[in-house]
C-alpha positions as a Markdown table, in Angstrom:
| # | Residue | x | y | z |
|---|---|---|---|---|
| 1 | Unk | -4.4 | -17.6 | 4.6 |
| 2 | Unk | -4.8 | -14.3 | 2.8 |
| 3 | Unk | -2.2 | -13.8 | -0.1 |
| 4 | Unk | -1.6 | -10.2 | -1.4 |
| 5 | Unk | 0.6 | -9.6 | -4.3 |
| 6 | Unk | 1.6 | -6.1 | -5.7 |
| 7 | Unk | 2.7 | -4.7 | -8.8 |
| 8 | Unk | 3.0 | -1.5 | -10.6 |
| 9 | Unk | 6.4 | -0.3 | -9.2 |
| 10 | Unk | 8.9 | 1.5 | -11.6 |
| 11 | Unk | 11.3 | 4.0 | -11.9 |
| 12 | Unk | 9.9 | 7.2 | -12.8 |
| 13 | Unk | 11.2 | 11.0 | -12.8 |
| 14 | Unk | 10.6 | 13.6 | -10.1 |
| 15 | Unk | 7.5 | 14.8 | -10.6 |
| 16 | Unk | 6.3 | 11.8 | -12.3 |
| 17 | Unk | 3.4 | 9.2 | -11.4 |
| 18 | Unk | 3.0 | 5.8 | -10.7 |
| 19 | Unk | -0.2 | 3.5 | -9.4 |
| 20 | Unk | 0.7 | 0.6 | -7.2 |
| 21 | Unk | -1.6 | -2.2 | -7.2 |
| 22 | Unk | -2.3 | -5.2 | -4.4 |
| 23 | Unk | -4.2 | -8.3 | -5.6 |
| 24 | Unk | -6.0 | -9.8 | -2.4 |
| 25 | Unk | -6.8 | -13.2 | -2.1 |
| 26 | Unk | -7.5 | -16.5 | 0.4 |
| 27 | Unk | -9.5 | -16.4 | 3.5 |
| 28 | Unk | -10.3 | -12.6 | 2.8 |
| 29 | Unk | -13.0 | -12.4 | 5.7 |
| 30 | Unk | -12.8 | -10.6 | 8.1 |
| 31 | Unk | -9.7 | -8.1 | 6.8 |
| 32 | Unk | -10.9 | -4.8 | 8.8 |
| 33 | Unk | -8.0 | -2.5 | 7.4 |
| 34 | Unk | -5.7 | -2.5 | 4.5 |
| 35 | Unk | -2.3 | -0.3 | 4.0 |
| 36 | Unk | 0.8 | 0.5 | 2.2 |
| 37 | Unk | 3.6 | 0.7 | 4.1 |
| 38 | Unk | 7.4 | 1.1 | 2.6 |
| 39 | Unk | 11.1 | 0.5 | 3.4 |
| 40 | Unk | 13.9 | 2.7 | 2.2 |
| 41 | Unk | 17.4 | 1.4 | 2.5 |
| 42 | Unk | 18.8 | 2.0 | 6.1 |
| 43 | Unk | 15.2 | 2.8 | 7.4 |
| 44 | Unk | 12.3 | 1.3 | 8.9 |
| 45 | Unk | 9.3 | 0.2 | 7.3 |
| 46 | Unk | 7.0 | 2.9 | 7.4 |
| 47 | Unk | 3.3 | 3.7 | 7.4 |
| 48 | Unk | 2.5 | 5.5 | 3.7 |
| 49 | Unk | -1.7 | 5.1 | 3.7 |
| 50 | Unk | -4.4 | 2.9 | 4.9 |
| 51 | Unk | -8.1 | 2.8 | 4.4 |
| 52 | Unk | -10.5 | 0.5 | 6.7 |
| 53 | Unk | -13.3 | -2.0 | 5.2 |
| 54 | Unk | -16.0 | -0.6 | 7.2 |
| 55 | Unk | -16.5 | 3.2 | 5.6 |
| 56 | Unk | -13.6 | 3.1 | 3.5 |
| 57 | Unk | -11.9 | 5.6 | 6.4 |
| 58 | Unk | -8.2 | 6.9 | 4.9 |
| 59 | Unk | -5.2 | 8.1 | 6.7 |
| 60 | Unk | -1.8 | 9.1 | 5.3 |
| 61 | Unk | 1.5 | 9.9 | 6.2 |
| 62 | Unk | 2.2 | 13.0 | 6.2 |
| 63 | Unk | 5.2 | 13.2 | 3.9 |
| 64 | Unk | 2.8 | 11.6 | 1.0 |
| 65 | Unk | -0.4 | 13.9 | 2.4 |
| 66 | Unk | -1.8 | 15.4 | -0.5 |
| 67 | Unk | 0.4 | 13.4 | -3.4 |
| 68 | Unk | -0.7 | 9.8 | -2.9 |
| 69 | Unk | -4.6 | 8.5 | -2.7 |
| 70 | Unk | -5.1 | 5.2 | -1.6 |
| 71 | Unk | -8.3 | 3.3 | -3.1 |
| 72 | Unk | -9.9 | 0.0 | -2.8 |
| 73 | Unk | -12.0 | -1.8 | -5.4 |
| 74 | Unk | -14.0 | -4.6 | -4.1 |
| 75 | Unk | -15.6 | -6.0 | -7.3 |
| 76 | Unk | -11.8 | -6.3 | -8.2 |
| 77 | Unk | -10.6 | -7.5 | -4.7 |
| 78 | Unk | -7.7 | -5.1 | -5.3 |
| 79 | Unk | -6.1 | -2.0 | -3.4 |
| 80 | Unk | -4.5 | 0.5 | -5.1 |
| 81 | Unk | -1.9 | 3.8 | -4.4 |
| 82 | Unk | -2.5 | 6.2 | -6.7 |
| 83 | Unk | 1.2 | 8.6 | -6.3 |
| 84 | Unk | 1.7 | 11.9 | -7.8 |
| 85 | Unk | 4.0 | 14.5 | -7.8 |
| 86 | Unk | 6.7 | 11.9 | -6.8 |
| 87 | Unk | 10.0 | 12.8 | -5.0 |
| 88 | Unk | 13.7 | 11.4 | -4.4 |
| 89 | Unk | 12.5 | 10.7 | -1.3 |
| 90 | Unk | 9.4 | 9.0 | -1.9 |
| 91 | Unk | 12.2 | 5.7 | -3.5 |
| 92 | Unk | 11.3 | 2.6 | -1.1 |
| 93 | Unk | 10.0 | -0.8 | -1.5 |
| 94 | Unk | 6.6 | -0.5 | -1.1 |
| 95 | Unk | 4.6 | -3.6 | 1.0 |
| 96 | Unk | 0.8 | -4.0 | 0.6 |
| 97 | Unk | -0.1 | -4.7 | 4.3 |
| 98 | Unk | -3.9 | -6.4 | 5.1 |
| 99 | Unk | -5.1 | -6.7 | 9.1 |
| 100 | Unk | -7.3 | -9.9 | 9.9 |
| 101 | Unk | -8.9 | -10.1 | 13.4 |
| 102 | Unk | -10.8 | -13.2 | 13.6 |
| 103 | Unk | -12.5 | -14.5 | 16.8 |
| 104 | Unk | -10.6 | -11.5 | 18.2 |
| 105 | Unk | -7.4 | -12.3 | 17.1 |
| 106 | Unk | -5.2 | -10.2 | 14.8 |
| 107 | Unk | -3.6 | -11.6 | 12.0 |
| 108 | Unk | -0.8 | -9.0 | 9.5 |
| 109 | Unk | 0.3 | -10.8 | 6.1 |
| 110 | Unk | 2.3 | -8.6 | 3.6 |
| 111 | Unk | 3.1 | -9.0 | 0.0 |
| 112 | Unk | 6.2 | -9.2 | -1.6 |
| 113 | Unk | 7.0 | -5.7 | -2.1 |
| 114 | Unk | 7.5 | -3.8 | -5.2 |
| 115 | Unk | 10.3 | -1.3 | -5.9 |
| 116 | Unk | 9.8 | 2.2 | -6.5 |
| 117 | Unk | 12.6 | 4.4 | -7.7 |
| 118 | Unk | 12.1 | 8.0 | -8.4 |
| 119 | Unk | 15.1 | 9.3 | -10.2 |
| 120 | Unk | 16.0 | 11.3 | -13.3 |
Protein backbone atom coordinates (compact mmCIF):
# COMPACT_ATOMS: atom_id res chain seq x y z
CA UNK A 1 0.00 0.00 0.00
CA UNK A 2 2.77 2.59 0.36
CA UNK A 3 4.78 3.05 -2.93
CA UNK A 4 8.26 4.61 -2.76
CA UNK A 5 10.21 5.46 -5.81
CA UNK A 6 13.84 6.83 -5.98
CA UNK A 7 15.90 8.75 -8.19
CA UNK A 8 18.95 10.76 -8.34
CA UNK A 9 21.54 7.90 -8.77
CA UNK A 10 24.55 8.55 -11.14
CA UNK A 11 27.99 7.95 -11.74
CA UNK A 12 30.12 10.46 -10.23
CA UNK A 13 34.08 10.71 -9.44
CA UNK A 14 35.69 10.00 -6.06
CA UNK A 15 35.29 12.66 -4.11
CA UNK A 16 32.23 13.77 -5.85
CA UNK A 17 28.42 14.24 -4.69
CA UNK A 18 25.23 12.98 -5.29
CA UNK A 19 21.57 13.43 -3.49
CA UNK A 20 19.28 10.51 -3.70
CA UNK A 21 15.69 11.11 -3.52
CA UNK A 22 12.59 8.69 -2.42
CA UNK A 23 8.99 9.83 -3.42
CA UNK A 24 6.53 8.31 -0.76
CA UNK A 25 3.14 7.56 -1.48
CA UNK A 26 -0.22 5.33 -0.72
CA UNK A 27 -1.42 4.39 2.70
CA UNK A 28 1.49 6.59 4.18
CA UNK A 29 -0.01 6.35 7.96
CA UNK A 30 1.44 5.07 10.21
CA UNK A 31 5.22 4.77 8.54
CA UNK A 32 7.36 5.12 12.03
CA UNK A 33 10.90 4.92 10.35
CA UNK A 34 12.32 5.42 6.91
CA UNK A 35 15.96 4.20 5.52
CA UNK A 36 18.37 3.76 2.83
CA UNK A 37 19.78 0.65 2.58
CA UNK A 38 22.20 -0.60 -0.48
CA UNK A 39 23.41 -3.76 -2.24
CA UNK A 40 26.81 -4.08 -3.89
CA UNK A 41 27.40 -6.92 -6.15
CA UNK A 42 28.28 -10.17 -4.22
CA UNK A 43 27.06 -8.57 -0.86
CA UNK A 44 24.15 -8.13 1.20
CA UNK A 45 21.88 -5.46 1.37
CA UNK A 46 23.04 -3.16 3.92
CA UNK A 47 21.87 -0.58 6.32
CA UNK A 48 23.32 3.05 4.99
CA UNK A 49 20.96 5.71 7.21
CA UNK A 50 17.60 5.92 8.72
CA UNK A 51 15.66 8.62 10.47
CA UNK A 52 12.27 7.92 12.51
CA UNK A 53 8.90 9.97 12.07
CA UNK A 54 8.56 10.72 15.63
CA UNK A 55 11.65 13.32 16.34
CA UNK A 56 13.26 12.86 13.10
CA UNK A 57 16.01 10.54 15.25
CA UNK A 58 19.07 9.57 12.53
CA UNK A 59 21.47 6.67 12.59
CA UNK A 60 24.19 5.80 10.07
CA UNK A 61 26.42 3.26 9.19
CA UNK A 62 29.40 3.71 10.05
CA UNK A 63 31.28 3.48 6.77
CA UNK A 64 28.99 6.63 5.40
CA UNK A 65 29.28 8.31 9.22
CA UNK A 66 30.16 11.76 8.65
CA UNK A 67 29.79 11.74 4.40
CA UNK A 68 26.13 11.09 3.94
CA UNK A 69 23.01 12.99 5.80
CA UNK A 70 19.81 11.61 5.48
CA UNK A 71 16.67 14.18 5.50
CA UNK A 72 13.06 13.97 5.24
CA UNK A 73 10.74 16.67 3.91
CA UNK A 74 7.19 16.24 4.83
CA UNK A 75 5.47 19.11 2.88
CA UNK A 76 7.19 17.18 -0.09
CA UNK A 77 6.41 13.60 1.22
CA UNK A 78 10.03 12.88 0.15
CA UNK A 79 13.29 11.37 1.80
CA UNK A 80 16.43 12.30 0.73
CA UNK A 81 20.48 11.07 1.11
CA UNK A 82 22.50 13.78 0.82
CA UNK A 83 26.31 11.84 -0.03
CA UNK A 84 29.58 13.60 -0.06
CA UNK A 85 32.92 12.88 -0.24
CA UNK A 86 31.95 9.66 -2.20
CA UNK A 87 34.22 6.49 -2.47
CA UNK A 88 34.85 3.35 -4.77
CA UNK A 89 33.34 1.69 -2.14
CA UNK A 90 30.32 3.61 -1.51
CA UNK A 91 29.04 1.98 -5.63
CA UNK A 92 25.74 -0.10 -4.72
CA UNK A 93 22.14 0.01 -5.59
CA UNK A 94 20.78 2.04 -3.29
CA UNK A 95 16.89 0.97 -1.91
CA UNK A 96 14.70 3.51 -0.17
CA UNK A 97 13.24 1.34 2.70
CA UNK A 98 9.77 2.61 4.72
CA UNK A 99 8.55 0.58 8.11
CA UNK A 100 4.60 0.44 8.56
CA UNK A 101 3.28 -1.06 11.90
CA UNK A 102 -0.37 -0.86 11.87
CA UNK A 103 -2.57 -2.39 14.62
CA UNK A 104 0.84 -3.77 15.74
CA UNK A 105 1.83 -5.31 12.76
CA UNK A 106 4.97 -4.42 10.71
CA UNK A 107 4.85 -3.95 7.23
CA UNK A 108 8.69 -3.24 4.94
CA UNK A 109 8.00 -2.10 1.18
CA UNK A 110 11.19 -0.96 -0.80
CA UNK A 111 11.54 0.95 -4.00
CA UNK A 112 13.11 0.08 -7.00
CA UNK A 113 16.58 0.94 -6.40
CA UNK A 114 18.68 3.32 -8.02
CA UNK A 115 22.33 2.75 -9.15
CA UNK A 116 25.14 4.56 -7.77
CA UNK A 117 28.62 4.23 -9.35
CA UNK A 118 31.50 6.13 -8.05
CA UNK A 119 34.26 5.79 -10.53
CA UNK A 120 36.76 8.07 -12.42
Amino acid sequence: QVQLVESGGGLVQPGGSLRLSCAVSGFTLHIRAMSWYRQAPGRERELVAAITSAGGVTNYADSVKGRFTISRDNAQNTVYLQMNSLKPADTAVYYCNAHQNVRGWDYDYWGQGTQVTVSS
